[in-house]
C-alpha positions as CSV (number, residue, x, y, z in Angstrom):
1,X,4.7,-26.5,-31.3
2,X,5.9,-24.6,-34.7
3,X,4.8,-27.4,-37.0
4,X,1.4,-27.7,-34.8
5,X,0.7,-24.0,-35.3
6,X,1.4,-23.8,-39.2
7,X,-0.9,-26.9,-39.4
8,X,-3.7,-25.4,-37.6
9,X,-3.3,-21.8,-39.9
10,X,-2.9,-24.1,-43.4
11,X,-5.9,-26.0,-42.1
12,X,-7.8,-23.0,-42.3
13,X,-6.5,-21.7,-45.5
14,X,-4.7,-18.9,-44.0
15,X,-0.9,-18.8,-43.8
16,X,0.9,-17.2,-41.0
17,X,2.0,-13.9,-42.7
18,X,-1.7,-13.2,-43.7
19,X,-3.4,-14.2,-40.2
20,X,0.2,-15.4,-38.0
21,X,-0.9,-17.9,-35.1
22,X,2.1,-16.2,-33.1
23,X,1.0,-13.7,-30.1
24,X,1.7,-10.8,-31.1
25,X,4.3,-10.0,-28.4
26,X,6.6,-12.5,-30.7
27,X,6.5,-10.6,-33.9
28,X,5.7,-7.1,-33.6
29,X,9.0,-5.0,-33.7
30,X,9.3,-1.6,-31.8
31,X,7.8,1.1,-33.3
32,X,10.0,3.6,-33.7
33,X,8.6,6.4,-31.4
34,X,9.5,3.3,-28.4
35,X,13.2,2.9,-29.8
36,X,13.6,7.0,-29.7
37,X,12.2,6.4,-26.1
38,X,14.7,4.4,-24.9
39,X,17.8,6.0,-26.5
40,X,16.8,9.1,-24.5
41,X,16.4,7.6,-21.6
42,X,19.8,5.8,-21.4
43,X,21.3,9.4,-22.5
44,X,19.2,11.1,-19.8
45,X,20.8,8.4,-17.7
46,X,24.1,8.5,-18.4
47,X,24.3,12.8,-17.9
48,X,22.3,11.7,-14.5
49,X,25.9,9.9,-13.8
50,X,25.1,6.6,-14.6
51,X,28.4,5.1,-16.1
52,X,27.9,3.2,-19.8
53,X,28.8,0.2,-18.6
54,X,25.9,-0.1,-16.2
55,X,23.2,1.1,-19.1
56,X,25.4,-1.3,-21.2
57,X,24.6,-3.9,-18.6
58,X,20.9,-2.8,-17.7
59,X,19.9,-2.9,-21.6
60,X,22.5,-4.5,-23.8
61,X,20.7,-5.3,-27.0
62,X,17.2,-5.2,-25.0
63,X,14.7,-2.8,-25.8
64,X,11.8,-4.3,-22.9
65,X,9.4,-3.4,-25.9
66,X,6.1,-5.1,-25.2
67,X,2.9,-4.3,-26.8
68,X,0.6,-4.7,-23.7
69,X,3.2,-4.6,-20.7
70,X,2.4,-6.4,-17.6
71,X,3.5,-3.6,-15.1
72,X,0.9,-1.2,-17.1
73,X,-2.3,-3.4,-16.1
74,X,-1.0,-3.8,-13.1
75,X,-1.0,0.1,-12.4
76,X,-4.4,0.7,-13.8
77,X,-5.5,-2.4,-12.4
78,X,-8.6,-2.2,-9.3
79,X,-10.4,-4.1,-7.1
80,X,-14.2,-4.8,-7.9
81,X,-15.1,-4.1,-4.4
82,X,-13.1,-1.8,-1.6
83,X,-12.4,-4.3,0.9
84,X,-14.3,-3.1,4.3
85,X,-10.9,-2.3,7.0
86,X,-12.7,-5.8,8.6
87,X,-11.8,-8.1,5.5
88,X,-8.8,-6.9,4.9
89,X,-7.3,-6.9,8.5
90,X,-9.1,-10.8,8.5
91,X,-6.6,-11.5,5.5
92,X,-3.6,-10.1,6.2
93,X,-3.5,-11.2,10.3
94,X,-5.3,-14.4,10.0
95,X,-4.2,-17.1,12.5
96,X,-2.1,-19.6,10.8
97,X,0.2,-15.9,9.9
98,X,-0.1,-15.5,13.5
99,X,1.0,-18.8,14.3
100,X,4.2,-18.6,11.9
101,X,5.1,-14.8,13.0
102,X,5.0,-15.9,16.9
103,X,7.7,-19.0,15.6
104,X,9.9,-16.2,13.8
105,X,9.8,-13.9,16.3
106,X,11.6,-16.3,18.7
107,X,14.5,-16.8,16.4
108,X,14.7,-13.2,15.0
109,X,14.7,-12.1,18.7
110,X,17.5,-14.6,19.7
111,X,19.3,-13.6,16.5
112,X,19.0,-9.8,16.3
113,X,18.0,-8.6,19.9
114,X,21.2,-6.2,19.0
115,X,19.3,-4.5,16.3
116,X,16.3,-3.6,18.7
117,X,18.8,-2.0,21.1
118,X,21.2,-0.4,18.5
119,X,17.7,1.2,16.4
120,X,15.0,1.2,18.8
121,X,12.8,-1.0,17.1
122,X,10.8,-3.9,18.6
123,X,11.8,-7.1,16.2
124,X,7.9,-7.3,17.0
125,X,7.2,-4.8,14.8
126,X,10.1,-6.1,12.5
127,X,8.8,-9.5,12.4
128,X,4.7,-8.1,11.2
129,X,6.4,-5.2,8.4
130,X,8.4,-8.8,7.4
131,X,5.5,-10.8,7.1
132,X,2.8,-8.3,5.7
133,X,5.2,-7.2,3.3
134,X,6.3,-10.7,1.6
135,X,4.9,-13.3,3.7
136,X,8.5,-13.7,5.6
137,X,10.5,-13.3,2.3
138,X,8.3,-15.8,0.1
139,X,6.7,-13.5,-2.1
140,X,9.9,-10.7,-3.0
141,X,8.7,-10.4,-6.5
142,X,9.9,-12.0,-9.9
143,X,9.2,-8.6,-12.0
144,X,12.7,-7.9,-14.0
145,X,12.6,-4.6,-12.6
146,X,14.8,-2.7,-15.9
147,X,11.9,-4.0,-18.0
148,X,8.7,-3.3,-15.3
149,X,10.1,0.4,-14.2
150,X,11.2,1.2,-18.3
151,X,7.9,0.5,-19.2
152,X,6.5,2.3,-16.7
153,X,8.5,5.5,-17.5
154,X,6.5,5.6,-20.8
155,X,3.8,7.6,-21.6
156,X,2.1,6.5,-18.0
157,X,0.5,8.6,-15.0
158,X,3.3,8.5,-12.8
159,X,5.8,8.3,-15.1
160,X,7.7,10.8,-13.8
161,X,7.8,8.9,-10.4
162,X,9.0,5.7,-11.9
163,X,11.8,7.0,-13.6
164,X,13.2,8.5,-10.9
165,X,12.7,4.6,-9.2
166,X,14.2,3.4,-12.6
167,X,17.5,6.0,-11.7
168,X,17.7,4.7,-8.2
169,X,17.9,0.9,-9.7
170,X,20.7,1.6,-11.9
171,X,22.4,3.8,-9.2
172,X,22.3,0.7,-7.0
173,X,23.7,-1.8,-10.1
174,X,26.2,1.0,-10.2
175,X,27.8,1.4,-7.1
176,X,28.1,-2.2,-6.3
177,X,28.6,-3.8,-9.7
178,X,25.0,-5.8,-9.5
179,X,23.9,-7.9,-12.5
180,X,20.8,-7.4,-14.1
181,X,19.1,-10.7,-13.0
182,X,20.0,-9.9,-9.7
183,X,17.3,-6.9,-9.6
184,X,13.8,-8.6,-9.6
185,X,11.0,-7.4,-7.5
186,X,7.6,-6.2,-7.6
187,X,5.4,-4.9,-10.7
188,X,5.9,-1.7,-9.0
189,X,9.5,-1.8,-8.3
190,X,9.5,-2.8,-4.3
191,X,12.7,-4.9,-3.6
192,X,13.9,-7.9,-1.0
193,X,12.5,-9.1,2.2
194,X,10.8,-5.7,3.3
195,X,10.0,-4.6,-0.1
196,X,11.7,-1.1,-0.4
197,X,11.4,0.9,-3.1
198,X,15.0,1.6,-5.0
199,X,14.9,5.2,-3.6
200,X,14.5,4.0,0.1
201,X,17.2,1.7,-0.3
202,X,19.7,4.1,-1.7
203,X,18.4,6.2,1.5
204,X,18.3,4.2,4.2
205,X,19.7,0.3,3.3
206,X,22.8,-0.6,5.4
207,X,25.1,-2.9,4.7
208,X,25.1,-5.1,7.7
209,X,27.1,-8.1,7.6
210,X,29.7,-6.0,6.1
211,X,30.4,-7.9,2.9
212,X,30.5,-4.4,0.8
213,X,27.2,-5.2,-0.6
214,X,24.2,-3.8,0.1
215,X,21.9,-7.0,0.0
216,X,18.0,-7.0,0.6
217,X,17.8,-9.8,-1.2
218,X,19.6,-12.9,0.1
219,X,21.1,-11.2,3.0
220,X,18.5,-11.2,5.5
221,X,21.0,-9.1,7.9
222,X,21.3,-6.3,5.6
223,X,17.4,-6.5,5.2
224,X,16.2,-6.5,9.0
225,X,18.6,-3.6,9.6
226,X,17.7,-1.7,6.7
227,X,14.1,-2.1,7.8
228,X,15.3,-0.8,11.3
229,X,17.4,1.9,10.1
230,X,14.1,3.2,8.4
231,X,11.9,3.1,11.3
232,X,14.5,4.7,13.4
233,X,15.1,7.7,11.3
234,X,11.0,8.5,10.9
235,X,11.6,8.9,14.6
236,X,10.2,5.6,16.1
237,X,9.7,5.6,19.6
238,X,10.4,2.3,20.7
239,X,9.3,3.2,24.6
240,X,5.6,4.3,23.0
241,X,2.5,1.9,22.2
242,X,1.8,2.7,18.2
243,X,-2.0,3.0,20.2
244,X,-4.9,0.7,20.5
245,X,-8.8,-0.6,20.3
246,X,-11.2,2.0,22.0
247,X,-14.8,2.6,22.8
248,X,-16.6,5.4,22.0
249,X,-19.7,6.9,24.4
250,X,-22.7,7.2,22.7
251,X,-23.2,10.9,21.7
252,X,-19.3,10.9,20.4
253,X,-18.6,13.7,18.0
254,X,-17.7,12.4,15.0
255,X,-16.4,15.0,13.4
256,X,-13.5,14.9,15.5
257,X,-12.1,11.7,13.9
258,X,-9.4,11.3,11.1
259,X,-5.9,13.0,11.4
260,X,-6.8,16.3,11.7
261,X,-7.9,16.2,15.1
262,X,-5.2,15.1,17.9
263,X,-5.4,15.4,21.3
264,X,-3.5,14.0,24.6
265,X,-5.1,11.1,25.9
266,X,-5.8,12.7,28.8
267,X,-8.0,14.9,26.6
268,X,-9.7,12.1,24.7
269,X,-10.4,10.2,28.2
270,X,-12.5,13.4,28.8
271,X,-14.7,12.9,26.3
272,X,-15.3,9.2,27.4
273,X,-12.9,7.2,25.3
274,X,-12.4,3.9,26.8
275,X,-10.7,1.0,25.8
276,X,-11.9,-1.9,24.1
277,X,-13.7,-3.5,27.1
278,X,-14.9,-0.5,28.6
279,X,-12.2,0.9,31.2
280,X,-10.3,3.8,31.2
281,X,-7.4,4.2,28.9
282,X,-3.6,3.0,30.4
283,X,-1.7,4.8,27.9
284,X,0.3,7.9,29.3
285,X,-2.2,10.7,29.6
286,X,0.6,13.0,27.6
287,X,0.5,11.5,24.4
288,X,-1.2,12.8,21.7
289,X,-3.1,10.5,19.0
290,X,-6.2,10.7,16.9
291,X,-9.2,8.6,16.9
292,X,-9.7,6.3,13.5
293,X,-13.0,4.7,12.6
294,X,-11.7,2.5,9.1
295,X,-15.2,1.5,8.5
296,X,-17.7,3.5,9.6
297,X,-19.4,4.3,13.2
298,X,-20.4,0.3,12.8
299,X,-17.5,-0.5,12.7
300,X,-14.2,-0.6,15.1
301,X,-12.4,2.7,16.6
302,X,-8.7,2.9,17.5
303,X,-6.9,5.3,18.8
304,X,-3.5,6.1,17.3
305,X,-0.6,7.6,18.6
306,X,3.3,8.8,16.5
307,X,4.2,5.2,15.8
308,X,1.0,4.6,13.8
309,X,1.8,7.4,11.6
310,X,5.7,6.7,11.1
311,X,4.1,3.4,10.0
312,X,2.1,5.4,7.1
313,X,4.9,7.0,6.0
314,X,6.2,3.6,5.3
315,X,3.3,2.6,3.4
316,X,0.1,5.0,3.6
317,X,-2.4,2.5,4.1
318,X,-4.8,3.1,7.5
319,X,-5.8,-0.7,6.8
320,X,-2.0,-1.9,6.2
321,X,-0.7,0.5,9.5
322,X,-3.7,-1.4,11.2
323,X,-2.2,-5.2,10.2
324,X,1.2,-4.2,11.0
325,X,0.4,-2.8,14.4
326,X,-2.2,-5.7,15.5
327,X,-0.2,-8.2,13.9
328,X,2.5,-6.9,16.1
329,X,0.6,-6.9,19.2
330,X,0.1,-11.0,18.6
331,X,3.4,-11.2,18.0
332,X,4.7,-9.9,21.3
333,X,1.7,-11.0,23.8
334,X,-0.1,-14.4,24.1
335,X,-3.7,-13.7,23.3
336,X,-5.5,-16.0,21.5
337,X,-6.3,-15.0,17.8
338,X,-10.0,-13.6,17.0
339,X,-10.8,-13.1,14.2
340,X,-12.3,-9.5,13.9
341,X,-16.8,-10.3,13.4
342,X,-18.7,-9.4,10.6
343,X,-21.4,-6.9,10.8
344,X,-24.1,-5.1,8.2
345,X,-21.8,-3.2,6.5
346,X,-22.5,-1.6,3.1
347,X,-20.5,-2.9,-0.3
348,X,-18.3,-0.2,-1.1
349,X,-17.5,-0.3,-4.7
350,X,-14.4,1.5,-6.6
351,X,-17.5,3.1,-8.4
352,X,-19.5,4.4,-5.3
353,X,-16.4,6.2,-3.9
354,X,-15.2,8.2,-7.4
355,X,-19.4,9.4,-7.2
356,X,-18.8,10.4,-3.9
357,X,-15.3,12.0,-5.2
358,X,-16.7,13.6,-8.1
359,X,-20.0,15.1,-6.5
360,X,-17.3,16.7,-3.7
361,X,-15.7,18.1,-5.7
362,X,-19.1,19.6,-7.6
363,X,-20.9,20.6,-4.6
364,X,-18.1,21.3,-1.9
365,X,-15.2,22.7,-5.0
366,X,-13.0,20.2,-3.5
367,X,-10.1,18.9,-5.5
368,X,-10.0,15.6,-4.8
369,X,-8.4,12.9,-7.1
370,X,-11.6,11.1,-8.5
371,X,-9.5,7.5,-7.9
372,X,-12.0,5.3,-6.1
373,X,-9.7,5.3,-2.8
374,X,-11.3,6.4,0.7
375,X,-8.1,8.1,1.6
376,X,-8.0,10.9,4.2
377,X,-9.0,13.4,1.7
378,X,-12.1,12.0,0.6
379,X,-13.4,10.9,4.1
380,X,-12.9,14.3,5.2
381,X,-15.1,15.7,2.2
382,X,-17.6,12.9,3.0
383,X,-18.0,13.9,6.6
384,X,-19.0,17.9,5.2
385,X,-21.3,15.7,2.9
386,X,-22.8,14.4,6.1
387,X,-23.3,17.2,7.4
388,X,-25.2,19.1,4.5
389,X,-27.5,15.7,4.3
390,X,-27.3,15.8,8.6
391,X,-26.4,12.3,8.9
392,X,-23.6,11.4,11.7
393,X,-20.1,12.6,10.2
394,X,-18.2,9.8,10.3
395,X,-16.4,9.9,7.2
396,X,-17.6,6.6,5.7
397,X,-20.0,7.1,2.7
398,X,-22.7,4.5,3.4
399,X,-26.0,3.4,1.3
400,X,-28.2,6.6,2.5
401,X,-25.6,8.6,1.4
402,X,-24.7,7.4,-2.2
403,X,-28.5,7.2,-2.7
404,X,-29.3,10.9,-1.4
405,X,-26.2,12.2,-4.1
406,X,-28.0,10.0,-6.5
407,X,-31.5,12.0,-5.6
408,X,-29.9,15.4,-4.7
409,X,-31.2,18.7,-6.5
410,X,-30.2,21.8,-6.7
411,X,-33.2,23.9,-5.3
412,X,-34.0,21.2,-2.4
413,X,-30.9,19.7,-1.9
414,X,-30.5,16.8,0.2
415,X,-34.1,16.7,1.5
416,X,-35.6,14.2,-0.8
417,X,-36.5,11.1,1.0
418,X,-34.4,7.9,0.6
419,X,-36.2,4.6,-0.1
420,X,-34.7,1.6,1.9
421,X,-32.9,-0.5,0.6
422,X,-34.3,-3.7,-0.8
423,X,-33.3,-6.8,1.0
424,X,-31.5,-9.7,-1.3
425,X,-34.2,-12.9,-1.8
């Protein structure tokens, strides 16, 4: 390969120190402002009480210097389009994961029915966070993690954040003599089977099988429990649905969905809440929840109860506490699978929800983080958007709203008239 790449650069008349073939990733040293970087950081380390040998270990002769790291495109990195709560349920619960999570569950049920009792968590539940999170251990990661959460640490938005992650990975190399190949996981620093960050682990990983090692990795014992031991101590309530499919009546407020707003079930009953084919609710009448609509009025309503938020604190994701929790209910019943219909829903793009981000925070002197997520945050400011333009307030910023903040003006506001939209030949 040498000889083929000096050939190709002399056929050209240009000699690899004047134009080098090489990427630059092979030849460029580390400037020095990188190497200052990373003596700090092991010295911030070590007074952190990380012992030499483990930074000796962790970095050696290694600097992790790359001009355009990995990790960093993977941080700034966004989809075109926001996937509609529909499509991205459709993904991650599709039947053939159904099919396989059904076939685990049996065997994880025969072989840890202790851990269910001893935490109080369903292996249902176990068996969906298993499978969501790394397709039932195929997909644990193979980034270095040293190098991804080093580079990370420098110079980035949430630098601060990852350095205390990059802390918790040499913590973990510390107390149980790990080597540094062993610690491979995600770009962002998620580890083993259920993809904990290094600060969960050193929180709330268990050592199982009690070999004296902590192991998410290749011990799936240590992994399953760890997972448990987490759920338990957000407070699970293994006796409680985490909630389920409604209907809403017709002239539904819609201002009392989102987070916000929760009531007993009793209370939402009240109102006309139904399940999903049409009866009255079967969930104790006590327990509170909140009503979600993902995507929109269009689109599906659930109502969720504790478990479906200790499931966010796990991950903050509506959409990925919605795959865990249906994904779950396959799991345990016998349904068949159906896969959730499509309907006219708009094209959210990344673009369309920092506009609708950026003109809250104009009009409505919110201070929202102009990221292109629909988090809580934003689908509450869009709902008081809805309401100045008096559309229904349901949180989801559709095409008569992105056009009427494309046509708004400050003396007549949102009464300029919105054109349809044109049809696709």
């Amino acid at each position: 390969m040498f000889l083929k790449n000096v050939k190709f650069c002399l056929f050209f008349g240009i000699f690899l120190l004047i134009n080098p073939c090489f990427a630059a990733s092979d030849v460029k040293e580390p400037p020095k402002e990188w190497l200052t970087f990373i003596e700090n950081l092991k010295q911030e380390m070590i007074s952190k009480g990380i012992s030499e040998k483990t930074i000796r270990q962790a970095y050696g002769k290694e600097t992790y210097y790359h001009p355009q790291p990995e990790v960093i495109k993977q941080d700034k990195k966004q989809a075109e389009f926001v996937l509609t709560s529909r499509e991205y349920l459709n993904r991650l619960v599709s039947e053939s994961r159904v099919i396989r999570a059904r076939e685990h569950y049996k065997n994880l049920q025969k072989k840890y029915g202790k851990i269910e009792k001893e935490y109080g968590v369903p292996i249902s539940f176990l068996t969906a966070f298993w499978a969501v999170e790394t397709n039932f251990g195929q997909n644990k990661g193979k980034y270095h993690l040293i190098d991804g959460l080093t580079n990370l640490s420098y110079k980035n938005r949430r630098a601060k954040f990852f350095k205390n992650e990059l802390y918790q990975v040499l913590k973990i190399m510390d107390k149980f003599d790990l080597s540094n190949d062993k610690m491979l996981g995600s770009w962002a620093g998620a580890m083993g089977h259920f993809q904990f960050m290094p600060s969960t682990y050193n929180a709330y990983a268990i050592d199982y099988d009690n070999d004296g090692v902590i192991d998410i990795w290749d011990s799936f014992d240590d992994a399953i429990a760890s997972a448990a031991n987490y759920l338990s101590d957000l407070g699970w309530k293994i006796d409680e649905p985490w909630g389920q499919r409604v209907q809403l009546p017709w002239n539904f407020d819609y201002t009392l969905t989102g987070y916000k707003t929760r009531q007993t079930v009793e209370e939402w009953s009240k109102l006309g809440v139904l399940d999903k084919s049409g009866k009255k609710l079967k969930i104790n009448p006590e327990l509170k929840g909140s009503i979600i609509i993902p995507d929109g009025r269009k689109g599906r309503a659930y109502l969720v109860l504790g478990n479906f938020r200790r499931i966010m604190i796990w991950n903050r994701s509506e959409n990925y506490a919605l795959a865990v929790s249906l994904l779950a209910d396959y799991i345990s019943g016998s349904q068949k699978y159906a896969q959730i219909s499509s309907y006219g829903q708009y094209a959210l793009t990344n673009e369309d929800i920092e506009k609708v981000q950026t003109f809250s925070n104009k009009i409505l002197h919110t201070h929202l983080k102009v990221d292109g997520k629909l988090g809580p945050k934003t689908k509450e400011a869009v709902k008081k958007l809805q309401a100045k333009a008096k559309m229904h307030e349901d949180g989801y910023p559709d095409y008569q709203l992105l056009k009427k903040i494309d046509n708004y003006n400050a003396k007549l506001g949102f009464n300029i008239p919105v054109q349809p939209k044109k049809k696709r030949k």
